[in-house]
mmCIF file as gemmi writes it, N, C-alpha and C atoms, coordinates in Angstrom:
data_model
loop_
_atom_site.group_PDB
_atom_site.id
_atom_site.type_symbol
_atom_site.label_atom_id
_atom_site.label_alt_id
_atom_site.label_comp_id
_atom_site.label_asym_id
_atom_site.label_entity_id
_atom_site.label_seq_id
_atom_site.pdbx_PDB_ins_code
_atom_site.Cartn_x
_atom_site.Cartn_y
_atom_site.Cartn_z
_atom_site.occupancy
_atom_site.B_iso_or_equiv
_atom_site.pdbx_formal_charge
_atom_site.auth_seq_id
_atom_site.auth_asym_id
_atom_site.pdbx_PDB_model_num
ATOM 1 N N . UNK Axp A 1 ? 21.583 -54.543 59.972 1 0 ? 1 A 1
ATOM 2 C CA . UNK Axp A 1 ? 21.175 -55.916 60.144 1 0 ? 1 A 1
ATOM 3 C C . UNK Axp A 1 ? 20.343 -56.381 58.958 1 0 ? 1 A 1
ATOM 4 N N . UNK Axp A 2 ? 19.478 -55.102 57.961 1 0 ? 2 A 1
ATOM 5 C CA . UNK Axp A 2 ? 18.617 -56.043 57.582 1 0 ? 2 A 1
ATOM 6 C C . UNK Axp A 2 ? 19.897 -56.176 55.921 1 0 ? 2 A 1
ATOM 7 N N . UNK Axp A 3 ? 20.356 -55.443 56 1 0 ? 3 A 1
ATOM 8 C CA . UNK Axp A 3 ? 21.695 -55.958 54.612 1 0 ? 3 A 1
ATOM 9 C C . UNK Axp A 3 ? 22.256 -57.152 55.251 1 0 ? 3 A 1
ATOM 10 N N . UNK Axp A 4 ? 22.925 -57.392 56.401 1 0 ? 4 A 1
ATOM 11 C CA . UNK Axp A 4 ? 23.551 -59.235 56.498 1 0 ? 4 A 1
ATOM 12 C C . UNK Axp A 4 ? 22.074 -60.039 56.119 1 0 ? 4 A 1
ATOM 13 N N . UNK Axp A 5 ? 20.762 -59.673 56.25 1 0 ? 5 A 1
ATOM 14 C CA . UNK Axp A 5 ? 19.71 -60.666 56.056 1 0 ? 5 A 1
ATOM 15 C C . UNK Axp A 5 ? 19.627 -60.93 54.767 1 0 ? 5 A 1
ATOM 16 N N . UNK Axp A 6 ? 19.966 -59.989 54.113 1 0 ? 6 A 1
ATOM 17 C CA . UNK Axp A 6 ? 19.903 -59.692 52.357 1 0 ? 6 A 1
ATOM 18 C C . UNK Axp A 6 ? 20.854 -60.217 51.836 1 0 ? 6 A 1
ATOM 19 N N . UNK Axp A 7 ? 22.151 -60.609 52.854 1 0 ? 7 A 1
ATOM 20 C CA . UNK Axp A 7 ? 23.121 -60.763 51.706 1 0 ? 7 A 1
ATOM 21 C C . UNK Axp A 7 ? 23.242 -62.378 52.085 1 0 ? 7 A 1
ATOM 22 N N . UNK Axp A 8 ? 22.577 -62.993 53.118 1 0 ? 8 A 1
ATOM 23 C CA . UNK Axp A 8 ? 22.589 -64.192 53.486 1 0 ? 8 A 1
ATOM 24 C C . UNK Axp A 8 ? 21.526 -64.706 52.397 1 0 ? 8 A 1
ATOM 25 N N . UNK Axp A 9 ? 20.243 -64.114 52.676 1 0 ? 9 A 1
ATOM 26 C CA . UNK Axp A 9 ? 19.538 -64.845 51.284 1 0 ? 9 A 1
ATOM 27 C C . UNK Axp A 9 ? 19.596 -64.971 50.08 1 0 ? 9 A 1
ATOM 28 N N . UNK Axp A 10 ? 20.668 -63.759 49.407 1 0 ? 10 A 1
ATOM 29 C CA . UNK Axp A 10 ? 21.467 -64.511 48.014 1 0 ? 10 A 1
ATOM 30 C C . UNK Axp A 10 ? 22.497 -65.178 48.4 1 0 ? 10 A 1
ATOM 31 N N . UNK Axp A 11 ? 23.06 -65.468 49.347 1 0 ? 11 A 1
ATOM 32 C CA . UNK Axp A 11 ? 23.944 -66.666 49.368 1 0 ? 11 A 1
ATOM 33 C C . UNK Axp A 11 ? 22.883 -67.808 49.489 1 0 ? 11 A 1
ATOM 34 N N . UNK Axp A 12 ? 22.203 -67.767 50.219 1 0 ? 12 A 1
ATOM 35 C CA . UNK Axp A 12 ? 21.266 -69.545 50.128 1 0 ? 12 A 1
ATOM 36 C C . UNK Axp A 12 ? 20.687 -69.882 49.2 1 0 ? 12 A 1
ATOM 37 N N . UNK Axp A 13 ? 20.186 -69.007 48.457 1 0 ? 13 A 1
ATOM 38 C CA . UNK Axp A 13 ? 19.529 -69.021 46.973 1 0 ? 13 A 1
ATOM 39 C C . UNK Axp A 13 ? 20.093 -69.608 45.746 1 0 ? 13 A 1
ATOM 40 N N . UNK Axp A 14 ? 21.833 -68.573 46.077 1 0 ? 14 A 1
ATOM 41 C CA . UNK Axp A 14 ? 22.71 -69.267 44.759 1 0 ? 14 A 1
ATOM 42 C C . UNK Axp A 14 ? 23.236 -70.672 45.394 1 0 ? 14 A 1
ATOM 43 N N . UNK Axp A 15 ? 23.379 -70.884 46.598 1 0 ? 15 A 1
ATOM 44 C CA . UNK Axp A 15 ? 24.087 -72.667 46.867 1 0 ? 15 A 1
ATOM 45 C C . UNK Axp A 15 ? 22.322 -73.079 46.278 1 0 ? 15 A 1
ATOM 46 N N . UNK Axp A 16 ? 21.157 -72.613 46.696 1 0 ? 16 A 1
ATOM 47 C CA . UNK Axp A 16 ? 20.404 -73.931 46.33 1 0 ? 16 A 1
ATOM 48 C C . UNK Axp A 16 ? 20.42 -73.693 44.661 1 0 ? 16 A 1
ATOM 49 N N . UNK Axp A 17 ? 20.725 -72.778 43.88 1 0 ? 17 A 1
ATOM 50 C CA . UNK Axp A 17 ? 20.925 -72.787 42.539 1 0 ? 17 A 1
ATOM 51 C C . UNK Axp A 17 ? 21.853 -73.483 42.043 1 0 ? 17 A 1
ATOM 52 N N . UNK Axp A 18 ? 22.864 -73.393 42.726 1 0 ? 18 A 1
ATOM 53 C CA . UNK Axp A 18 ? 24.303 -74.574 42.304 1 0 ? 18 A 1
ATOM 54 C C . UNK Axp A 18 ? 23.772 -75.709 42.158 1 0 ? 18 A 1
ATOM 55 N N . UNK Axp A 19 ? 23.087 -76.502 43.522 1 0 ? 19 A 1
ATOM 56 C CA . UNK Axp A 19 ? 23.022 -77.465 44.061 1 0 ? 19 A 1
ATOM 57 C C . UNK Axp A 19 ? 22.019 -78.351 42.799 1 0 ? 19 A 1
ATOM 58 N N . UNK Axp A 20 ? 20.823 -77.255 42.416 1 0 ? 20 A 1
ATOM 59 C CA . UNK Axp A 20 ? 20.277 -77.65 41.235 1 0 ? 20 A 1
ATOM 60 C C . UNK Axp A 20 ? 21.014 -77.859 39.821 1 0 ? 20 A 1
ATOM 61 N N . UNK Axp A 21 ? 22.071 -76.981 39.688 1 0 ? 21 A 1
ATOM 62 C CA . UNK Axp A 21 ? 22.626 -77.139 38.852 1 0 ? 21 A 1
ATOM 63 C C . UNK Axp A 21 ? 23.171 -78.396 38.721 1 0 ? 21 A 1
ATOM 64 N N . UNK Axp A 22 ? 24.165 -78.604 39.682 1 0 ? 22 A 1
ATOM 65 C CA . UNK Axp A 22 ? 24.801 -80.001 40.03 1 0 ? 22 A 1
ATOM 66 C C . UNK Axp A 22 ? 23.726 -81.281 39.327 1 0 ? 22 A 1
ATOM 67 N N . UNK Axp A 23 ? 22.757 -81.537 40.56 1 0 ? 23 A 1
ATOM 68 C CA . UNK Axp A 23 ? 22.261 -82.282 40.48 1 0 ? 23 A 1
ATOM 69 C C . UNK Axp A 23 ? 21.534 -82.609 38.844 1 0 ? 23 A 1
ATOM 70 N N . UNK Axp A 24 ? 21.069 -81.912 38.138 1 0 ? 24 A 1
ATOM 71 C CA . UNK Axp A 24 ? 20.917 -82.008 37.01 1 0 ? 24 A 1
ATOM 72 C C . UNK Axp A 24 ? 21.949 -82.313 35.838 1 0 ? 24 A 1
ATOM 73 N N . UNK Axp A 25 ? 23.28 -81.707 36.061 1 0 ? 25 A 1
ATOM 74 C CA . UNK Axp A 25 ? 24.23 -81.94 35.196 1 0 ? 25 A 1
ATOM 75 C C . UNK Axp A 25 ? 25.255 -83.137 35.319 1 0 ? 25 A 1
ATOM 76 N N . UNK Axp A 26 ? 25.35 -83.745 36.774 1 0 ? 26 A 1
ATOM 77 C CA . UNK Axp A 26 ? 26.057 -84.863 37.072 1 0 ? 26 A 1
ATOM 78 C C . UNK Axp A 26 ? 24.788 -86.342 37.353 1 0 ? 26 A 1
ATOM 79 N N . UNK Axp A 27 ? 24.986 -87.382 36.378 1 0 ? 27 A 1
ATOM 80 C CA . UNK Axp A 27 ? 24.496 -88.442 36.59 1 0 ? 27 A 1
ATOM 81 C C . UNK Axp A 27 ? 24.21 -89.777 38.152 1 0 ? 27 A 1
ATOM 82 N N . UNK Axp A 28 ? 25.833 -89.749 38.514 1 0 ? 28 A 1
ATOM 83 C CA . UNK Axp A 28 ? 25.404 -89.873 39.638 1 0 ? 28 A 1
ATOM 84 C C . UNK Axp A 28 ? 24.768 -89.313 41.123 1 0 ? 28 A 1
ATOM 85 N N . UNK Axp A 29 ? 24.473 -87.914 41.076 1 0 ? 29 A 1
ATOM 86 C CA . UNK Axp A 29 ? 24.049 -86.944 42.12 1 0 ? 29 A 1
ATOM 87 C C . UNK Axp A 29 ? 22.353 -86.752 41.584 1 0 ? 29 A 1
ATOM 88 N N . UNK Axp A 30 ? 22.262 -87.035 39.921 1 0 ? 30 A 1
ATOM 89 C CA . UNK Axp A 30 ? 20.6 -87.243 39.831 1 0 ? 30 A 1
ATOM 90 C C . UNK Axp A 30 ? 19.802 -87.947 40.156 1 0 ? 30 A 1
ATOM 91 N N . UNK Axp A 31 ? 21.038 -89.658 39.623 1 0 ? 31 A 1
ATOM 92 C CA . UNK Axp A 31 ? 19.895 -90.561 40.461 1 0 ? 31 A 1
ATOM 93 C C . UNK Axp A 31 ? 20.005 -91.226 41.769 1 0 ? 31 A 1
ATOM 94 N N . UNK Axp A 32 ? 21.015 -90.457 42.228 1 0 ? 32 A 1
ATOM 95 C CA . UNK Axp A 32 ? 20.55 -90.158 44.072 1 0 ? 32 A 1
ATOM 96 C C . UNK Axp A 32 ? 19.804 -89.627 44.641 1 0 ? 32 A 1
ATOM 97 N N . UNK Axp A 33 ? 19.014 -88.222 43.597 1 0 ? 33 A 1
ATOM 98 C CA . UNK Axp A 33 ? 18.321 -87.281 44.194 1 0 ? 33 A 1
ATOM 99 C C . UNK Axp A 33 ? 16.581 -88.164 43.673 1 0 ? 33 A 1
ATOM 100 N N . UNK Axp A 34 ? 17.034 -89.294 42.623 1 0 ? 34 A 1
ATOM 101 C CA . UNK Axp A 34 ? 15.769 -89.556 42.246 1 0 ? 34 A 1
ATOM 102 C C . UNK Axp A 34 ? 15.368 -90.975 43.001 1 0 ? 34 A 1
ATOM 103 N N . UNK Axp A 35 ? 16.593 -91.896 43.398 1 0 ? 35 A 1
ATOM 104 C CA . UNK Axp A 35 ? 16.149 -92.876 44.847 1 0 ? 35 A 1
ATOM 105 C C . UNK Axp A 35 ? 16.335 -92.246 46.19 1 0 ? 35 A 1
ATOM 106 N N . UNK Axp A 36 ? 16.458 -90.776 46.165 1 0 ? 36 A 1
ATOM 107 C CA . UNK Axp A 36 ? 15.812 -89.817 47.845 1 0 ? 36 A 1
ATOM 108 C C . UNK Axp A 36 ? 14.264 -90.084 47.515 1 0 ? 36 A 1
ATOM 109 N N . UNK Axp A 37 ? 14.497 -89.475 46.274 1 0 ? 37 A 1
ATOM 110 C CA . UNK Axp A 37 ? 12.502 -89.121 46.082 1 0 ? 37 A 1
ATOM 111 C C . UNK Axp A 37 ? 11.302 -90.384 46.123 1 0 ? 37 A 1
ATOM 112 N N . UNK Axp A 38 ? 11.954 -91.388 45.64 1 0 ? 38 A 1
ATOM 113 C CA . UNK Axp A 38 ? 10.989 -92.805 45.854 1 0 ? 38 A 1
ATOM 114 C C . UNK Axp A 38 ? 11.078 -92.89 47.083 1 0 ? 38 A 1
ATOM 115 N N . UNK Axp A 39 ? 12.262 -93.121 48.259 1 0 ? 39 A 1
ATOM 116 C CA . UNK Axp A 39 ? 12.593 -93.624 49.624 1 0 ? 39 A 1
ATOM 117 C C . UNK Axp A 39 ? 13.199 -94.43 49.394 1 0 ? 39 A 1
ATOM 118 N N . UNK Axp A 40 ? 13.921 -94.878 48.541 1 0 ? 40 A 1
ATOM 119 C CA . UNK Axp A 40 ? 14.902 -95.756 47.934 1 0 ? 40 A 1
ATOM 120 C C . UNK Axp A 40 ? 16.594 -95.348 48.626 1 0 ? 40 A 1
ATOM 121 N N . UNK Axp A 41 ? 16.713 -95.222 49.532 1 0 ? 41 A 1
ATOM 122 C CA . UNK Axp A 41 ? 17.948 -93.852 49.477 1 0 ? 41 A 1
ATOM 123 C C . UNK Axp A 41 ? 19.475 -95.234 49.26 1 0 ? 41 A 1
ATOM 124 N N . UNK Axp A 42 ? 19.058 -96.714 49.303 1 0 ? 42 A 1
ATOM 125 C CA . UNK Axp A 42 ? 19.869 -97.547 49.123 1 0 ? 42 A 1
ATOM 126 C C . UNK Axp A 42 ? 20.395 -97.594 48.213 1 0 ? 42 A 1
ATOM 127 N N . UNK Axp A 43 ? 19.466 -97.509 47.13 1 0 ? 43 A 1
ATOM 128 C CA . UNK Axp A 43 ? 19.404 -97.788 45.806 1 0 ? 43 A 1
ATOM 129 C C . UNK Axp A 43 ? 20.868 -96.909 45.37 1 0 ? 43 A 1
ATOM 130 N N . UNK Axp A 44 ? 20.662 -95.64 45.56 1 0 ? 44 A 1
ATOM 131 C CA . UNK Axp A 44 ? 21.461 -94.672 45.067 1 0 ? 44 A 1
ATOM 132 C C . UNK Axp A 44 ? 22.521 -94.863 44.653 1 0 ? 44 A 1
ATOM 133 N N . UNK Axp A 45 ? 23.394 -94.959 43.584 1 0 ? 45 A 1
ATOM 134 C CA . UNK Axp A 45 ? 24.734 -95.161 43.252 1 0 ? 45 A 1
ATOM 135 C C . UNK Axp A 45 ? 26.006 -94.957 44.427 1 0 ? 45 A 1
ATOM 136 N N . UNK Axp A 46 ? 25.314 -93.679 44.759 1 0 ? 46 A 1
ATOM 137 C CA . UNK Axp A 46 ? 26.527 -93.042 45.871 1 0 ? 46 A 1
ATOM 138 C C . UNK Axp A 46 ? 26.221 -93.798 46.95 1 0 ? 46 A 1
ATOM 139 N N . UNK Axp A 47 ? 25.493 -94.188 46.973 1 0 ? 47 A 1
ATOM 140 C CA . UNK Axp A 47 ? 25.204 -95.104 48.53 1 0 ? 47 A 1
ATOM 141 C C . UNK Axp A 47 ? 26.175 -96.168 48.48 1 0 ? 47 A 1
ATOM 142 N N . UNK Axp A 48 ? 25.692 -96.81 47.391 1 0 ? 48 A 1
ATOM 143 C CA . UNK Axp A 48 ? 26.409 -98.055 47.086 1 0 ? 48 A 1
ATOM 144 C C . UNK Axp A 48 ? 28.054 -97.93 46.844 1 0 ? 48 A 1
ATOM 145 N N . UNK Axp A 49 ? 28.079 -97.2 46.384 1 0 ? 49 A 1
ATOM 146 C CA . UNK Axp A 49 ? 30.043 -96.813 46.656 1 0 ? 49 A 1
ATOM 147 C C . UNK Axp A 49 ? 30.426 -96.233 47.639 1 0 ? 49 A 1
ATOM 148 N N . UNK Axp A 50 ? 29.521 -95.656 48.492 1 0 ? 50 A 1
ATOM 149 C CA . UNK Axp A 50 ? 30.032 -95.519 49.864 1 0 ? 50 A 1
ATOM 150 C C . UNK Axp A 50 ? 30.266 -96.505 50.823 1 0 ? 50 A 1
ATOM 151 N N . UNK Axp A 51 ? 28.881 -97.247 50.424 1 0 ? 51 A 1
ATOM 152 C CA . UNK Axp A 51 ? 28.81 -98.875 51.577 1 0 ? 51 A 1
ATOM 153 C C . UNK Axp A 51 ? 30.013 -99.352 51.851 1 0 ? 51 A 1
ATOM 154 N N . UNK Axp A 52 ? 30.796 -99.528 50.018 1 0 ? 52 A 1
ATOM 155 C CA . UNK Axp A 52 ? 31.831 -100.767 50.404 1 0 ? 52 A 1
ATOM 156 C C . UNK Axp A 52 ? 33.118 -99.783 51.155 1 0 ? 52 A 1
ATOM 157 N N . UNK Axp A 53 ? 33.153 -98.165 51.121 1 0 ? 53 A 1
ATOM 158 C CA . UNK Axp A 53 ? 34.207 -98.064 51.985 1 0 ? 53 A 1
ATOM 159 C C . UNK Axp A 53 ? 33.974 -98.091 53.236 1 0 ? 53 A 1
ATOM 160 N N . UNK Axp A 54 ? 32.947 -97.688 53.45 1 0 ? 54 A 1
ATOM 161 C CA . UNK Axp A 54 ? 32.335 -97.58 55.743 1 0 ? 54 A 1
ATOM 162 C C . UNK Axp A 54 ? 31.673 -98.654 55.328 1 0 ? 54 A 1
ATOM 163 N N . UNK Axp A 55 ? 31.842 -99.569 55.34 1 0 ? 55 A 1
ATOM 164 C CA . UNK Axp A 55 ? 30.32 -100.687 55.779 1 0 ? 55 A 1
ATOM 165 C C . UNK Axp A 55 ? 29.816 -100.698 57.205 1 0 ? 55 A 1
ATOM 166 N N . UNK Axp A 56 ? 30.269 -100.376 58.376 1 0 ? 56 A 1
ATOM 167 C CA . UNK Axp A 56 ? 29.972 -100.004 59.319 1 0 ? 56 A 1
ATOM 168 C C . UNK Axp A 56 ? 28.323 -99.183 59.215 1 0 ? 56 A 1
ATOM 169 N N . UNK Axp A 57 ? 28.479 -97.992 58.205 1 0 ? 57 A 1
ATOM 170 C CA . UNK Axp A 57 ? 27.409 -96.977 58.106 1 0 ? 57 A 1
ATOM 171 C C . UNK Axp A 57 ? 26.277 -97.646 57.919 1 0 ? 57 A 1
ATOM 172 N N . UNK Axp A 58 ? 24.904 -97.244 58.597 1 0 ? 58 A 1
ATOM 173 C CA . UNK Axp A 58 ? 23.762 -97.259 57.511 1 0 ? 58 A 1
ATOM 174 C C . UNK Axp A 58 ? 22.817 -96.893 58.245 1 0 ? 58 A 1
ATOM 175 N N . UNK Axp A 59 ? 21.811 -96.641 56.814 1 0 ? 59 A 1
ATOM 176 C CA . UNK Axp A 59 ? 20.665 -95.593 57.088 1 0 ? 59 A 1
ATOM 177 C C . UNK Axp A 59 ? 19.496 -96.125 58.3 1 0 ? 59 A 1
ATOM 178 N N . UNK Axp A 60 ? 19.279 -95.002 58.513 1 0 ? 60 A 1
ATOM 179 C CA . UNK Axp A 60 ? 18.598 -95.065 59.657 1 0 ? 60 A 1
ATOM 180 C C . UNK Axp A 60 ? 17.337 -95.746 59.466 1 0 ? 60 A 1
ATOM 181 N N . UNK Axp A 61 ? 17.258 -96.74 60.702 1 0 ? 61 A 1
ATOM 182 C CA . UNK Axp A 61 ? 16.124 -97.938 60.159 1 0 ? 61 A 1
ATOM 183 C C . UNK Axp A 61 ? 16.48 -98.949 59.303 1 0 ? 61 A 1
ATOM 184 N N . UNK Axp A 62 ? 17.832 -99.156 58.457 1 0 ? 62 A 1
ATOM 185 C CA . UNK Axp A 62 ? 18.456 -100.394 58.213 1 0 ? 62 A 1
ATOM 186 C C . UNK Axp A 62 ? 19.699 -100.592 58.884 1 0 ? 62 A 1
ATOM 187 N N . UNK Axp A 63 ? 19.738 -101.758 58.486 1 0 ? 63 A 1
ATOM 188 C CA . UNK Axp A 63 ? 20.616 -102.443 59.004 1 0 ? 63 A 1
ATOM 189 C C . UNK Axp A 63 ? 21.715 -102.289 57.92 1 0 ? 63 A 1
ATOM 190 N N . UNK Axp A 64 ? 23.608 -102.17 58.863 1 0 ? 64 A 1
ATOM 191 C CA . UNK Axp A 64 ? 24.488 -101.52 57.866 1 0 ? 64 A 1
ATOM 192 C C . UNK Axp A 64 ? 24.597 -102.829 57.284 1 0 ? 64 A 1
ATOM 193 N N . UNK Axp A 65 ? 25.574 -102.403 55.415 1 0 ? 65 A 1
ATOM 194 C CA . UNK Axp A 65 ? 26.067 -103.803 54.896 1 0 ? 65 A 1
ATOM 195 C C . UNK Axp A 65 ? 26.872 -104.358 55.677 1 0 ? 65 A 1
ATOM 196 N N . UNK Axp A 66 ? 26.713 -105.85 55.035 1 0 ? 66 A 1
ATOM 197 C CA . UNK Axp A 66 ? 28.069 -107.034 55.578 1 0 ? 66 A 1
ATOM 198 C C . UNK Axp A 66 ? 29.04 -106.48 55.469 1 0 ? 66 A 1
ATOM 199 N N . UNK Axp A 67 ? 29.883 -106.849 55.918 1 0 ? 67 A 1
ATOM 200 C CA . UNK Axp A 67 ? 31.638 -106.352 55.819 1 0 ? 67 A 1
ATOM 201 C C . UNK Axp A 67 ? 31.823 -107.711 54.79 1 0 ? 67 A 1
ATOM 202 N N . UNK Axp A 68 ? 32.916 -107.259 54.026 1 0 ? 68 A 1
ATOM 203 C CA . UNK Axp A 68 ? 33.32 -108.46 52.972 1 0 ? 68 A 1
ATOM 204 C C . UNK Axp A 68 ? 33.773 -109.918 53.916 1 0 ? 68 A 1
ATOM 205 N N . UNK Axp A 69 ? 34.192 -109.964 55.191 1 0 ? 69 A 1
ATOM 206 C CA . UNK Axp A 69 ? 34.485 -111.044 55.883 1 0 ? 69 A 1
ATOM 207 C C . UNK Axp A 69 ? 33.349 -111.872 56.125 1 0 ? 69 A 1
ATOM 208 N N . UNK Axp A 70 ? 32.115 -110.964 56.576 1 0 ? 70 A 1
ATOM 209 C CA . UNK Axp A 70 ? 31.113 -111.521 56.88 1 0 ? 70 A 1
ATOM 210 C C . UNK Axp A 70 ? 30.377 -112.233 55.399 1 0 ? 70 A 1
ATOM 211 N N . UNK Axp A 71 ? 30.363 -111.765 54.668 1 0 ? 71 A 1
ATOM 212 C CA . UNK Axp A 71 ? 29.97 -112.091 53.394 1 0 ? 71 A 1
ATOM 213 C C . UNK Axp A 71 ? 30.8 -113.577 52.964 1 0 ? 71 A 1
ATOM 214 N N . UNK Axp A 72 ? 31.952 -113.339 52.677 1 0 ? 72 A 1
ATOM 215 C CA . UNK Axp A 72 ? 32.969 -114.898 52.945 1 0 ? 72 A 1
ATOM 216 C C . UNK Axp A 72 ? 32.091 -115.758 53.831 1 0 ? 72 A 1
ATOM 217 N N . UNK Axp A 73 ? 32.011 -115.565 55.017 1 0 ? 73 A 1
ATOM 218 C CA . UNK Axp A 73 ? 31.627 -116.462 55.93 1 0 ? 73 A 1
ATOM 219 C C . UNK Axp A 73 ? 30.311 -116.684 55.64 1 0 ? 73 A 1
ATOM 220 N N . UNK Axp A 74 ? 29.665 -116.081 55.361 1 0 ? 74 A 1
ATOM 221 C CA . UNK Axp A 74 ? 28.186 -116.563 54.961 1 0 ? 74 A 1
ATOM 222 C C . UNK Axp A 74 ? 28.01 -117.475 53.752 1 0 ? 74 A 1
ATOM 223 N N . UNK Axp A 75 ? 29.041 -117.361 52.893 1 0 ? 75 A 1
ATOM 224 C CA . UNK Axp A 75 ? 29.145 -118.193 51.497 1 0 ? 75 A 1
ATOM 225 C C . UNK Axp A 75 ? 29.625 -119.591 51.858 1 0 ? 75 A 1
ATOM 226 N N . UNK Axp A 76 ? 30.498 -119.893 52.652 1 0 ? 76 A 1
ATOM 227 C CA . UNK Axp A 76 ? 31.026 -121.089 53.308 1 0 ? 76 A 1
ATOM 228 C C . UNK Axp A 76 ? 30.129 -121.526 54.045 1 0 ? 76 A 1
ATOM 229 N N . UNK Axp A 77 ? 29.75 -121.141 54.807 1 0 ? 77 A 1
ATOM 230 C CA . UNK Axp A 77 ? 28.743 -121.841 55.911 1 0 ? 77 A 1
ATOM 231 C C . UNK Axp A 77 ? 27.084 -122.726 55.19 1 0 ? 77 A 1
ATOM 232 N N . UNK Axp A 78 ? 27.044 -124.001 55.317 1 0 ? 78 A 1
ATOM 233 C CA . UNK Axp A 78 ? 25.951 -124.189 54.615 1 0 ? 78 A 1
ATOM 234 C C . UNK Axp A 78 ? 24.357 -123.759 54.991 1 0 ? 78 A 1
């Protein structure tokens, strides 16, 4: 048992080593990780290209985006 404990904690070690890796070497996954760190998590690039495919989604404590219909309709309406 205590080797599966050993061999689980170099597996979590190297994903959180990847994960650093990643995040440092890809632009949009940095400054997602850097509007997590303000509380910005909107801001994030990936957020924002996610929105427009689920607009349905959103973070907890906001309110999700408009759907593009609703957006139309809000531009028309005076």
């Amino acid at each position: 048992m205590e080797r599966g404990a050993k061999a689980l904690s170099i597996m979590l070690l190297l994903a959180l080593a990847l994960g650093a890796v990643i995040i440092a070497v890809n632009p949009m996954y940095r400054q997602a990780a850097i509007a997590m760190w303000k509380g910005e998590p909107e801001k994030s690039p990936i957020w924002i290209s996610n929105s427009e495919y689920y607009p349905d989604v959103a973070l907890e404590g906001r309110p999700a985006s408009p759907s593009p219909e609703e957006d139309q309709e809000a531009e028309v309406l005076p």
